[in-house]
Biopython code that builds the backbone (N, CA, C, O; Angstrom):
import numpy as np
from Bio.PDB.StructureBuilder import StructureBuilder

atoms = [
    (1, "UNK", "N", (20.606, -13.192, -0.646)),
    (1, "UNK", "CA", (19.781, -12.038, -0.360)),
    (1, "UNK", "C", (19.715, -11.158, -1.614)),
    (1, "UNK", "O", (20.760, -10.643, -2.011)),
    (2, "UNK", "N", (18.422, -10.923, -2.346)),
    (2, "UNK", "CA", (18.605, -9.807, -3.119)),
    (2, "UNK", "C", (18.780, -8.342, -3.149)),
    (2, "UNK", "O", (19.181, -7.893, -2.075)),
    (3, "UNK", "N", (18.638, -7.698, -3.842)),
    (3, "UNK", "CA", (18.669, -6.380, -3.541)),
    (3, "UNK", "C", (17.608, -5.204, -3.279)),
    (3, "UNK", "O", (17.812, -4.043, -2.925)),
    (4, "UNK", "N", (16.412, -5.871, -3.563)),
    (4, "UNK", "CA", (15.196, -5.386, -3.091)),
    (4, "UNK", "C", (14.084, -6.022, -2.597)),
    (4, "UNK", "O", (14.255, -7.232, -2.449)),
    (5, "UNK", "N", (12.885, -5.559, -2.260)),
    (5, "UNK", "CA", (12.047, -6.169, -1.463)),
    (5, "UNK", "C", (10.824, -6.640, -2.826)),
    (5, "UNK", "O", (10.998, -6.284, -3.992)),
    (6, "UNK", "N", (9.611, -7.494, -2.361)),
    (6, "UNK", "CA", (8.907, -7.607, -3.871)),
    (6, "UNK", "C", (7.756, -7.654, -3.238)),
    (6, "UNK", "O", (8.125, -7.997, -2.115)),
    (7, "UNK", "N", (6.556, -7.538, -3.190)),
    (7, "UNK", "CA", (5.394, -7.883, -3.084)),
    (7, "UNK", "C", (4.414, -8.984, -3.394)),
    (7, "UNK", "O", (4.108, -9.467, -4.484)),
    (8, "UNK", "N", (3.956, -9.292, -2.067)),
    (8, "UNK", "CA", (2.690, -10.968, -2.522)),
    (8, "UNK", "C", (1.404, -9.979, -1.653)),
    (8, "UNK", "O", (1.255, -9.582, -0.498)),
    (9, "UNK", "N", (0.619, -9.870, -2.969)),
    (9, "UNK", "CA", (-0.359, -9.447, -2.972)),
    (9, "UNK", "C", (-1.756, -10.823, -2.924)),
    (9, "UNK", "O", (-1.728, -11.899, -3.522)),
    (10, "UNK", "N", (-2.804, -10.317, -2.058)),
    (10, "UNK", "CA", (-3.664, -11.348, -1.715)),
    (10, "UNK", "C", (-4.919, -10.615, -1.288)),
    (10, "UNK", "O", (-5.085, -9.885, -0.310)),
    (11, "UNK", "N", (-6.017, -11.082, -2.528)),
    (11, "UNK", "CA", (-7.377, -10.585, -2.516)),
    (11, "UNK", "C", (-7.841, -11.212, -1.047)),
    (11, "UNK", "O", (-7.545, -12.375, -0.771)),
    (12, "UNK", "N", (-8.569, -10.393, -0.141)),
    (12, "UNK", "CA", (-9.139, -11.049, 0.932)),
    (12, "UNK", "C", (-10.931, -9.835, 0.772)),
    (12, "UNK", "O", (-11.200, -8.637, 0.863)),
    (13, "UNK", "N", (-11.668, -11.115, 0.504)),
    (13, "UNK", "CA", (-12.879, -10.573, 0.439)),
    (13, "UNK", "C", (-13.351, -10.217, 1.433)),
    (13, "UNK", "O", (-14.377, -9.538, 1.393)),
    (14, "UNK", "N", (-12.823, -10.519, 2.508)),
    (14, "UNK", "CA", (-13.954, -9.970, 4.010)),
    (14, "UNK", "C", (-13.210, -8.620, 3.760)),
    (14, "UNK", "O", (-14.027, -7.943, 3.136)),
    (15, "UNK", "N", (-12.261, -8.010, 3.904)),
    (15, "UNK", "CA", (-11.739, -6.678, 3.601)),
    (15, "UNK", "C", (-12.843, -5.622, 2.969)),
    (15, "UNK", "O", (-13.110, -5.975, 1.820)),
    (16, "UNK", "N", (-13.511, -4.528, 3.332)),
    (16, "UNK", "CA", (-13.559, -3.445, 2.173)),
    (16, "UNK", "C", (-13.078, -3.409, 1.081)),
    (16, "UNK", "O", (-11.937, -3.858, 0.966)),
    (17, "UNK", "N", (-13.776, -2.856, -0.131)),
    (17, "UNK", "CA", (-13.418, -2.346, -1.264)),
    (17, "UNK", "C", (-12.363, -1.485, -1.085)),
    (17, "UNK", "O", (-12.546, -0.557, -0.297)),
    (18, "UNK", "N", (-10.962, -1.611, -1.812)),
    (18, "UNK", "CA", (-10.088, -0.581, -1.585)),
    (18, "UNK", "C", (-8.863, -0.836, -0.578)),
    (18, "UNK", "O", (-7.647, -0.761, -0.756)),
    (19, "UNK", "N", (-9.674, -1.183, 0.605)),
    (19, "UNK", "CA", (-8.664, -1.787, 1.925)),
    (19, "UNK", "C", (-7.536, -1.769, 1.863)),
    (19, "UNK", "O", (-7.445, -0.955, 0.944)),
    (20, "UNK", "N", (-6.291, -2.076, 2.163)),
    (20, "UNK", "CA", (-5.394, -3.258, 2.489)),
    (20, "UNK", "C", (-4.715, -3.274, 3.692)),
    (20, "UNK", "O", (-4.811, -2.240, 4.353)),
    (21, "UNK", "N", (-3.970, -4.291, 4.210)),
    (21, "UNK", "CA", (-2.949, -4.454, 4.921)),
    (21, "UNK", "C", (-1.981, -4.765, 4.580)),
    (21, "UNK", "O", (-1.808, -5.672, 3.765)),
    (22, "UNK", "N", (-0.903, -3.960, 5.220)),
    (22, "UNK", "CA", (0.223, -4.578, 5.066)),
    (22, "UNK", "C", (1.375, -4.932, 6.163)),
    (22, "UNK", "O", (1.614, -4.224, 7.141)),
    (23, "UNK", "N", (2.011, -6.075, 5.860)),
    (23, "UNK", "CA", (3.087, -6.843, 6.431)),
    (23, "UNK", "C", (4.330, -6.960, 6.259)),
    (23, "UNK", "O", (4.733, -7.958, 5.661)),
    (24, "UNK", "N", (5.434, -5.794, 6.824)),
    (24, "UNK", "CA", (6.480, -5.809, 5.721)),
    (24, "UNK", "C", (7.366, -6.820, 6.550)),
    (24, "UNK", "O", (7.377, -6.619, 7.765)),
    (25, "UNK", "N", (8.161, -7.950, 6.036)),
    (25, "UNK", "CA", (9.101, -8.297, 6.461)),
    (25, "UNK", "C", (10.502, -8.351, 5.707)),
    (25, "UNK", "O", (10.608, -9.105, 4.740)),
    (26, "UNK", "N", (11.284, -7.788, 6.006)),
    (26, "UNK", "CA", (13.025, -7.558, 6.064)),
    (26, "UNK", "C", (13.845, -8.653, 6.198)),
    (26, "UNK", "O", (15.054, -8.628, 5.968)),
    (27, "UNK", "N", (13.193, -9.657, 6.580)),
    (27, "UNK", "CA", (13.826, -10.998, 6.887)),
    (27, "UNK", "C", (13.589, -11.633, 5.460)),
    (27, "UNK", "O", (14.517, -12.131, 4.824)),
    (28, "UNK", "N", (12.357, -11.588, 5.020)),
    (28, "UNK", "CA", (11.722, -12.464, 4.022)),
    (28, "UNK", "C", (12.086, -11.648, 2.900)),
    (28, "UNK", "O", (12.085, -12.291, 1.850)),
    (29, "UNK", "N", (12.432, -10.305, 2.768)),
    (29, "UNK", "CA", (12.498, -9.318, 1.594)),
    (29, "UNK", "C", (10.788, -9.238, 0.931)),
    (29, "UNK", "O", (10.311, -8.982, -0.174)),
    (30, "UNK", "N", (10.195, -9.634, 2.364)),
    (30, "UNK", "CA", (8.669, -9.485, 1.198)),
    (30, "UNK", "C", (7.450, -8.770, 2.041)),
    (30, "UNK", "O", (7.161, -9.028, 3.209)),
    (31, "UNK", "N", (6.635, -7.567, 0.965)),
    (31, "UNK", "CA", (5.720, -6.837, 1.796)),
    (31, "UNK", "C", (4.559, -7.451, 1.543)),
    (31, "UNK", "O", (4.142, -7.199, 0.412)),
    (32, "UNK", "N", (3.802, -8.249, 2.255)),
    (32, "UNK", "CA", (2.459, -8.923, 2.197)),
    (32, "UNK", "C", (1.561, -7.564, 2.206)),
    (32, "UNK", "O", (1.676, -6.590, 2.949)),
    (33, "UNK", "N", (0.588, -7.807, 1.104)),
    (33, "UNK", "CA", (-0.496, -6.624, 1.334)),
    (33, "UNK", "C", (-1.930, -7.693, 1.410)),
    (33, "UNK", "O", (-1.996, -8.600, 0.580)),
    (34, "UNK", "N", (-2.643, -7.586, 2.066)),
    (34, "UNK", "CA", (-3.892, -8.188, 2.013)),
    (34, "UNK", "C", (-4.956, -7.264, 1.392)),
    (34, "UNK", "O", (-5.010, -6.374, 2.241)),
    (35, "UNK", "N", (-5.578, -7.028, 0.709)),
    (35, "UNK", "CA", (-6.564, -6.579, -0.095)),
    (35, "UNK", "C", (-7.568, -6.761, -0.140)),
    (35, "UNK", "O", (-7.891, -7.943, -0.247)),
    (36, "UNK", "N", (-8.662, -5.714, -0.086)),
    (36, "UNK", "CA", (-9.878, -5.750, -0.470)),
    (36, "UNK", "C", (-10.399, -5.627, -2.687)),
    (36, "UNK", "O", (-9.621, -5.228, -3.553)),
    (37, "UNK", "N", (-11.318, -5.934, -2.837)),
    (37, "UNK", "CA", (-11.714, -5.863, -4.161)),
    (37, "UNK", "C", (-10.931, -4.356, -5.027)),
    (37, "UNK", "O", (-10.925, -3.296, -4.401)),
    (38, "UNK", "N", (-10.521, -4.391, -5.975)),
    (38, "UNK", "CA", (-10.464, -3.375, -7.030)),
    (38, "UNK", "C", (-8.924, -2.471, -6.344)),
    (38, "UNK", "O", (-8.519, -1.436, -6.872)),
    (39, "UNK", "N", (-8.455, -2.911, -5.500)),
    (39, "UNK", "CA", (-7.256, -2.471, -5.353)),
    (39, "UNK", "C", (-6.003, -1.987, -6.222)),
    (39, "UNK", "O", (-5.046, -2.122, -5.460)),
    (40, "UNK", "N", (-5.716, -1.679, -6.979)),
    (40, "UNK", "CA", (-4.983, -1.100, -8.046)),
    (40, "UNK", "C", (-3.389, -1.657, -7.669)),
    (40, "UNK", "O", (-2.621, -1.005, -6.961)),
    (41, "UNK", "N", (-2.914, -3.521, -8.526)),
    (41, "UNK", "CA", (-1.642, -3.752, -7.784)),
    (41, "UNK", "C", (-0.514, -3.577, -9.291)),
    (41, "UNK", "O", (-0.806, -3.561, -10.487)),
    (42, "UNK", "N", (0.452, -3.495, -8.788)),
    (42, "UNK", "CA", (1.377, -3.534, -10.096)),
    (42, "UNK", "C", (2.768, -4.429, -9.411)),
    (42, "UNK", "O", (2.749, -4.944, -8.293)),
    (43, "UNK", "N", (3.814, -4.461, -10.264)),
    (43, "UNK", "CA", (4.997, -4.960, -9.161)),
    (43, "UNK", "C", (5.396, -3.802, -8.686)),
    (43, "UNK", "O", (5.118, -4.067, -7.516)),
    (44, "UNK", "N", (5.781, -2.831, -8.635)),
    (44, "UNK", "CA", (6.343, -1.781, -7.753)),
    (44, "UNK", "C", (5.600, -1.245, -6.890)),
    (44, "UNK", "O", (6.055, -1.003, -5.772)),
    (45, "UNK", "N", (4.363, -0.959, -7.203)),
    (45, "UNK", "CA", (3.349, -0.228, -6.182)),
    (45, "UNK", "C", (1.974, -0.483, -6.310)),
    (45, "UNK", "O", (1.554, -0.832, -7.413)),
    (46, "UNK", "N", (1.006, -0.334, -5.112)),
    (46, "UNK", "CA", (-0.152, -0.290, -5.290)),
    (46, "UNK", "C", (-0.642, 0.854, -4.878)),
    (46, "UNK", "O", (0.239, 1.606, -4.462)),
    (47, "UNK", "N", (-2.075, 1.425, -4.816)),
    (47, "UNK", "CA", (-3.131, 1.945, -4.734)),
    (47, "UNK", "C", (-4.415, 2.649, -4.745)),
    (47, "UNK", "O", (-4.677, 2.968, -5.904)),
    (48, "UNK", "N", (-5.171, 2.958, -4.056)),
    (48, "UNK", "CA", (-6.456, 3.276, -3.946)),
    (48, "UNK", "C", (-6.293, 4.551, -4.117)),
    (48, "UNK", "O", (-6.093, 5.193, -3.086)),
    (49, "UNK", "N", (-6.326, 5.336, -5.477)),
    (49, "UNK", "CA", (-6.526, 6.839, -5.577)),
    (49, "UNK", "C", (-5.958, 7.337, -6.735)),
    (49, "UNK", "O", (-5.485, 6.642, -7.634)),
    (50, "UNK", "N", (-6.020, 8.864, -6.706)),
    (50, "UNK", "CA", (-5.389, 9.493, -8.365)),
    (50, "UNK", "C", (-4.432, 10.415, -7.570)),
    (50, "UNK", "O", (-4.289, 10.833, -6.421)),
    (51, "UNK", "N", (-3.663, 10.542, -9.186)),
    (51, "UNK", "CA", (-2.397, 11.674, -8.926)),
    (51, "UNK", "C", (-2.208, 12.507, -10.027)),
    (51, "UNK", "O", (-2.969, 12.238, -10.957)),
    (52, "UNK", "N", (-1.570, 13.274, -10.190)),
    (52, "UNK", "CA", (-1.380, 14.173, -11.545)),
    (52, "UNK", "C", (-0.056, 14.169, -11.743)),
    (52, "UNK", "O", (0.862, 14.968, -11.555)),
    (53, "UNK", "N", (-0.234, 12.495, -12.395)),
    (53, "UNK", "CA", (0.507, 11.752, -12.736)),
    (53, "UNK", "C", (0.830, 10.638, -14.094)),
    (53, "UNK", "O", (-0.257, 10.106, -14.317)),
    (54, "UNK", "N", (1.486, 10.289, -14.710)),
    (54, "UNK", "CA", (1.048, 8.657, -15.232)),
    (54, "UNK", "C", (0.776, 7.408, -14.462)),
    (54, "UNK", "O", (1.531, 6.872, -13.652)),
    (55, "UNK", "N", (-0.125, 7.116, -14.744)),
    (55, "UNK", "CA", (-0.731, 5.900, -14.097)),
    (55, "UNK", "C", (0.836, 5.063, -14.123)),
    (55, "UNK", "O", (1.607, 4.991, -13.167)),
    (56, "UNK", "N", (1.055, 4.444, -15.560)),
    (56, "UNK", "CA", (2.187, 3.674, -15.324)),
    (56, "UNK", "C", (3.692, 3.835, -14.831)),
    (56, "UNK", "O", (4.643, 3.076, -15.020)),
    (57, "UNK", "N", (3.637, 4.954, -14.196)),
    (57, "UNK", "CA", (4.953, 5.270, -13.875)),
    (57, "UNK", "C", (4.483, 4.518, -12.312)),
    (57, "UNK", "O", (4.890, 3.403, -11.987)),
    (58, "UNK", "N", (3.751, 5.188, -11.627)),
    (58, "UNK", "CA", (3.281, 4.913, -10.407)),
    (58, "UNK", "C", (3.910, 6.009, -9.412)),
    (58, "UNK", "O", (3.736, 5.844, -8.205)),
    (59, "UNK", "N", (4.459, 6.853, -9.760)),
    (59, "UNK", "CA", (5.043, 8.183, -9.243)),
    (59, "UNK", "C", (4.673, 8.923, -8.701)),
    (59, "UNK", "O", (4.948, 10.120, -8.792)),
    (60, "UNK", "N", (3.589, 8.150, -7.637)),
    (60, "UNK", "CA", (2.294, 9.054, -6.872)),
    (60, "UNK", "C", (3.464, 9.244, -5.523)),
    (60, "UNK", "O", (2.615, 9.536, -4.681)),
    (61, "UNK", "N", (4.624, 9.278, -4.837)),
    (61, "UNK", "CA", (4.876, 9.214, -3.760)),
    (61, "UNK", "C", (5.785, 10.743, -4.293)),
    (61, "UNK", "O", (6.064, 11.481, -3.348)),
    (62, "UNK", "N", (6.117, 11.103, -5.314)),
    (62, "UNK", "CA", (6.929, 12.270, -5.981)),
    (62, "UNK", "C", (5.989, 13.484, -6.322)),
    (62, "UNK", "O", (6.246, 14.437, -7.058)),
    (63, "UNK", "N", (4.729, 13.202, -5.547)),
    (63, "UNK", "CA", (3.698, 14.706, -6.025)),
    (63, "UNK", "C", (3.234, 14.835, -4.585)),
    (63, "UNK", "O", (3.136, 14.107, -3.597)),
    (64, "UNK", "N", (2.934, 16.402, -5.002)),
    (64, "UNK", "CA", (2.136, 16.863, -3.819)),
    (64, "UNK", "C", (0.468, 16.406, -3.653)),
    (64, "UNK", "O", (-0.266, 16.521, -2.671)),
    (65, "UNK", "N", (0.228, 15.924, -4.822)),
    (65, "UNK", "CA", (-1.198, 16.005, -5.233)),
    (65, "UNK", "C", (-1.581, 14.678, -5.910)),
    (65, "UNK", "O", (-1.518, 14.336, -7.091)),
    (66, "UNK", "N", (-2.070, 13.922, -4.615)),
    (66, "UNK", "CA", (-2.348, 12.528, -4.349)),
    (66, "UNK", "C", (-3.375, 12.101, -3.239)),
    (66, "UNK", "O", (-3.461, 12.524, -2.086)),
    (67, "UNK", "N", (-3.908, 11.432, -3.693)),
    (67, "UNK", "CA", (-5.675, 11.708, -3.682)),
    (67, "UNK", "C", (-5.674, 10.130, -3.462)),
    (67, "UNK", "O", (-5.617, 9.462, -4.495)),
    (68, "UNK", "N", (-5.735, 9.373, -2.116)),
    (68, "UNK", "CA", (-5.524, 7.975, -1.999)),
    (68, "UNK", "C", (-4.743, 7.445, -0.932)),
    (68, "UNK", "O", (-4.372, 8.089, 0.049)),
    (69, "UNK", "N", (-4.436, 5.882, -1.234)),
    (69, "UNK", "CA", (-3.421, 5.746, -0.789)),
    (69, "UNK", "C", (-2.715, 4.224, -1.109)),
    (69, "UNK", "O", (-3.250, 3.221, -1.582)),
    (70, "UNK", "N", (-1.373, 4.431, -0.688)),
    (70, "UNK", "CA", (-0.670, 3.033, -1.308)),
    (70, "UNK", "C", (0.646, 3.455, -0.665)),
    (70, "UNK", "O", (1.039, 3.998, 0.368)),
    (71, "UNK", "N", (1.254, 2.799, -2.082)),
    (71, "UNK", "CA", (3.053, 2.347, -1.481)),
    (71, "UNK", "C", (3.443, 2.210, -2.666)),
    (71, "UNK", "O", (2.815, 2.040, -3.711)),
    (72, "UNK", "N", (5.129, 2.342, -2.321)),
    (72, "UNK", "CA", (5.996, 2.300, -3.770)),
    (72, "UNK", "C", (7.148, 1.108, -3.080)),
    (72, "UNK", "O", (7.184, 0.939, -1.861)),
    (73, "UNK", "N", (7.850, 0.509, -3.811)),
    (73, "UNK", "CA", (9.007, -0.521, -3.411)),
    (73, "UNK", "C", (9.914, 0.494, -3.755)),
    (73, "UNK", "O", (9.811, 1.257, -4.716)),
    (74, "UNK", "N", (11.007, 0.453, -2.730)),
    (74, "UNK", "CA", (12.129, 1.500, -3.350)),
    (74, "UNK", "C", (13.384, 1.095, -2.964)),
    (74, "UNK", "O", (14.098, 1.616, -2.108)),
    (75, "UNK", "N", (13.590, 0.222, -3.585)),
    (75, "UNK", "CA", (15.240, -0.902, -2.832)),
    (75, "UNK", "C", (14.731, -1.759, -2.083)),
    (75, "UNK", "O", (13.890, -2.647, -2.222)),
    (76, "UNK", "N", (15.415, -1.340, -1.186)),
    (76, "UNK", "CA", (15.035, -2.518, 0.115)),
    (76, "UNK", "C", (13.869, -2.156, 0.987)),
    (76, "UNK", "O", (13.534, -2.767, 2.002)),
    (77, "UNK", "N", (13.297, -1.114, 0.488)),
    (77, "UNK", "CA", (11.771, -0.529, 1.426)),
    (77, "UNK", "C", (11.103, -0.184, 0.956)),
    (77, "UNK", "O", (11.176, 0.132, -0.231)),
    (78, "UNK", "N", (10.246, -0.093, 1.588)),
    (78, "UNK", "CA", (8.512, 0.411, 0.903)),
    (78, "UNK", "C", (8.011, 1.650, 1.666)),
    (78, "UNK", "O", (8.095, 1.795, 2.885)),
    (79, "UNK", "N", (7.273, 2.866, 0.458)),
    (79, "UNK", "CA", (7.387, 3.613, 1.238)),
    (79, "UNK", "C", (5.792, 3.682, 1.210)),
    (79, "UNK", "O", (5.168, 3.366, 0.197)),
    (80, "UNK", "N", (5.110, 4.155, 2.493)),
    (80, "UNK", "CA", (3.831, 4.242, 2.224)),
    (80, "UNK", "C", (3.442, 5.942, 2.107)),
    (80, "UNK", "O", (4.047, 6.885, 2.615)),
    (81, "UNK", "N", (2.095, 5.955, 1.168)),
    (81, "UNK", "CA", (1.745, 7.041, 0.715)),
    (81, "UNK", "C", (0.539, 7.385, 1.196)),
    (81, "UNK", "O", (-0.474, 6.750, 0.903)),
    (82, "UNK", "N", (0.537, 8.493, 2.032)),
    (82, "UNK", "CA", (-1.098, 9.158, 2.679)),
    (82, "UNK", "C", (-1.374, 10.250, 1.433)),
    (82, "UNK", "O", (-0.644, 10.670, 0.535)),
    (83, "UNK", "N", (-2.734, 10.506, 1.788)),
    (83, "UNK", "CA", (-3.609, 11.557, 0.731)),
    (83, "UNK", "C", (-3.072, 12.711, 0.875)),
    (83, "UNK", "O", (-2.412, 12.920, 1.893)),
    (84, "UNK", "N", (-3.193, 13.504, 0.108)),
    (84, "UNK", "CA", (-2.996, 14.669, 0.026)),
    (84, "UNK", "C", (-4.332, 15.751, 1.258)),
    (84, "UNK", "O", (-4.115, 16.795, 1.872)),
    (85, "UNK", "N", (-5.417, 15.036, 1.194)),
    (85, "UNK", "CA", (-6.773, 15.169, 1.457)),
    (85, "UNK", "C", (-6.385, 15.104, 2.939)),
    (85, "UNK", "O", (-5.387, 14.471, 3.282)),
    (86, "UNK", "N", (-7.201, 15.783, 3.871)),
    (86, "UNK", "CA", (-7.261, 15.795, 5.596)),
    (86, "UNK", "C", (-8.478, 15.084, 5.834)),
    (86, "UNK", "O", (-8.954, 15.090, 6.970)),
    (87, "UNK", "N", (-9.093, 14.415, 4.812)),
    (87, "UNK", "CA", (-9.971, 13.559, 5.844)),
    (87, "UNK", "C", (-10.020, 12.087, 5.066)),
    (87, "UNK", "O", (-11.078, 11.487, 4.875)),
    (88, "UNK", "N", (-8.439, 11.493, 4.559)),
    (88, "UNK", "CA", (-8.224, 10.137, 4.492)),
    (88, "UNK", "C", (-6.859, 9.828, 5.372)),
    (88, "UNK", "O", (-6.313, 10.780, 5.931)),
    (89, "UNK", "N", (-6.416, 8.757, 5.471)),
    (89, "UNK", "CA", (-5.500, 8.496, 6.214)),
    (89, "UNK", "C", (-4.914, 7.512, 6.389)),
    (89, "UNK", "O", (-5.602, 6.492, 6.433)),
    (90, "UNK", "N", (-3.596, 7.389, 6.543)),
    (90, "UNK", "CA", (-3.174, 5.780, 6.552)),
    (90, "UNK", "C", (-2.443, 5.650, 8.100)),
    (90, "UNK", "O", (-1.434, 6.233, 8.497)),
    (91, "UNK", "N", (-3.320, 4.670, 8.832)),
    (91, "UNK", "CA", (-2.837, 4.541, 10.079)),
    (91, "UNK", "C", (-1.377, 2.917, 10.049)),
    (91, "UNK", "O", (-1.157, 1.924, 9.356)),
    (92, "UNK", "N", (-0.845, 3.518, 11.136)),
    (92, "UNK", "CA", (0.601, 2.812, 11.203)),
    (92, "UNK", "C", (0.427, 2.096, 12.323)),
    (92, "UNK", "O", (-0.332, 2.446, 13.227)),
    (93, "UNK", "N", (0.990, 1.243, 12.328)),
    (93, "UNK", "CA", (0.993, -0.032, 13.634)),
    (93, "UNK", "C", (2.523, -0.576, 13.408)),
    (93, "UNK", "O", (2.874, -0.975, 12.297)),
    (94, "UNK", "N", (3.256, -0.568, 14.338)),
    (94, "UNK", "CA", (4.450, -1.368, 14.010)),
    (94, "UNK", "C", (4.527, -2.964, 13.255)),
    (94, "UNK", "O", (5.462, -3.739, 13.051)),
    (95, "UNK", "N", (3.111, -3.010, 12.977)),
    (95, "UNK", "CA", (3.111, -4.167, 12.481)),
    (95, "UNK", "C", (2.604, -4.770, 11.836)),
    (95, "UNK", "O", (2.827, -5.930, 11.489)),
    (96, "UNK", "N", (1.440, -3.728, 11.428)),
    (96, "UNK", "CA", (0.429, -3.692, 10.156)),
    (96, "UNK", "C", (0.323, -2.457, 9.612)),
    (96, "UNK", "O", (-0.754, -1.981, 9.970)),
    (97, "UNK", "N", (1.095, -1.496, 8.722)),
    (97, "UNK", "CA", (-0.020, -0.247, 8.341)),
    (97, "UNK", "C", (-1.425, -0.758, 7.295)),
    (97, "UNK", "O", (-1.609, -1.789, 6.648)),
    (98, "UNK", "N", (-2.239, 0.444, 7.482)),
    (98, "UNK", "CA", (-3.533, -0.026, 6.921)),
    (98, "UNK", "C", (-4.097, 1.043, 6.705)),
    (98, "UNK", "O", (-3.861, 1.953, 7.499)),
    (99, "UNK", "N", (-4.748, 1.224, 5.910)),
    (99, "UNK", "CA", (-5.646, 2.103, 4.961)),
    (99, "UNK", "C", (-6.906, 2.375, 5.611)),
    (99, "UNK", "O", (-7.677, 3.179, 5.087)),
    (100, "UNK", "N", (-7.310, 1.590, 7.081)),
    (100, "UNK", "CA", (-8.437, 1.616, 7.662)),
    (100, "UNK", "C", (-8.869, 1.058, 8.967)),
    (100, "UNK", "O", (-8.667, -0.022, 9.523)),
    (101, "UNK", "N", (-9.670, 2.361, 9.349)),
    (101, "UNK", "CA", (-9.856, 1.535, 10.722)),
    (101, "UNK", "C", (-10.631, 0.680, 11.046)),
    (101, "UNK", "O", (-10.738, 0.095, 12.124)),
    (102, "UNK", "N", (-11.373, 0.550, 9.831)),
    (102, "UNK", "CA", (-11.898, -0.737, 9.654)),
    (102, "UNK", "C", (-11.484, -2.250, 9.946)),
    (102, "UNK", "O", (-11.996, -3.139, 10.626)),
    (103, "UNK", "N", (-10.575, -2.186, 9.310)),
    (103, "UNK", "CA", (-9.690, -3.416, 9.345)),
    (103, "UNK", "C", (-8.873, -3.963, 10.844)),
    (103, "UNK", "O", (-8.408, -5.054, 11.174)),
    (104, "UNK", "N", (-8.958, -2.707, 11.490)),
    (104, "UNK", "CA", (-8.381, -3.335, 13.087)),
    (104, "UNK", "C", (-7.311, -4.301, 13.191)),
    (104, "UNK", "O", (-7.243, -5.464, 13.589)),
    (105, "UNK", "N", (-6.080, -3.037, 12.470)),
    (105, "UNK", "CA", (-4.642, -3.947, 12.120)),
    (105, "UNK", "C", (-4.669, -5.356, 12.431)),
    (105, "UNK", "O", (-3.924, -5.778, 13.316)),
    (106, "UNK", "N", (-5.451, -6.142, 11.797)),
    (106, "UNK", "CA", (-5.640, -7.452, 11.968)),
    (106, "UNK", "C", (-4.940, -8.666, 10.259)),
    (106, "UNK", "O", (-4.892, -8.263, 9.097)),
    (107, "UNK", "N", (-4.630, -9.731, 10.636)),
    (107, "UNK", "CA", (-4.174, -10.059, 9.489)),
    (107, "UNK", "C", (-4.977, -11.225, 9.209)),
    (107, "UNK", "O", (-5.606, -11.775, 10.113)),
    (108, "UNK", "N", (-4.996, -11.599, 8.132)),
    (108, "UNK", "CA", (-5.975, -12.917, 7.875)),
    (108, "UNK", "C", (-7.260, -12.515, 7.979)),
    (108, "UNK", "O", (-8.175, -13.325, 7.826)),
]
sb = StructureBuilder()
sb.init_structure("model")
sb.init_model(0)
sb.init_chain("A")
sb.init_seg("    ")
for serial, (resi, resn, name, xyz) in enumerate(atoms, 1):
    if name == "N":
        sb.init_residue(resn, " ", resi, " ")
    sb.init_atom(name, np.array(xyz, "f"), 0.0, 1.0, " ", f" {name:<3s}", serial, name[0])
structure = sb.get_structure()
């Protein structure tokens, strides 16, 4: 078992621009994100938005002022990041969060 979790990231074109889902499993140590086009991935974190921040740090979950949304790996968890903004949102499902209600916590 290692000591943190890692990410398998996977372009899925039926998705929106931006999109994703995600799948965290604790068993596997791995957070599946499914993705739409232009998604912003790195190994520690992804996402859809700005911060007043460095891009390469990815230190959007440490500001008040975050404009988007994504996730950071942080040990053994991932934390997800809503907008700063009241009219974006990241909805939670015990078993998909997702960036949209578009997507209808669905996988594949």
């Amino acid at each position: 078992m290692s000591d943190s979790l890692r990410y398998r990231f996977t372009v899925n074109p039926s998705l929106p621009k931006l999109s994703w889902v995600a799948d965290v499993s604790q068993a596997e140590e791995m957070a599946s994100i499914q993705h739409g086009p232009f998604l912003e991935v790195r190994d520690r974190f992804f996402i859809e938005g700005v911060w007043n921040g460095k891009f390469e740090k990815g230190d959007f979950a440490a500001t008040d002022y975050v404009f988007g949304t994504g996730a950071v790996l942080r040990d053994r968890s991932v934390l997800f990041v809503s907008s700063a903004s009241t009219t974006e949102y990241t909805l939670f499902n015990p078993v998909w969060p997702d960036n949209s209600r578009n997507n209808g916590f669905r996988s594949g």
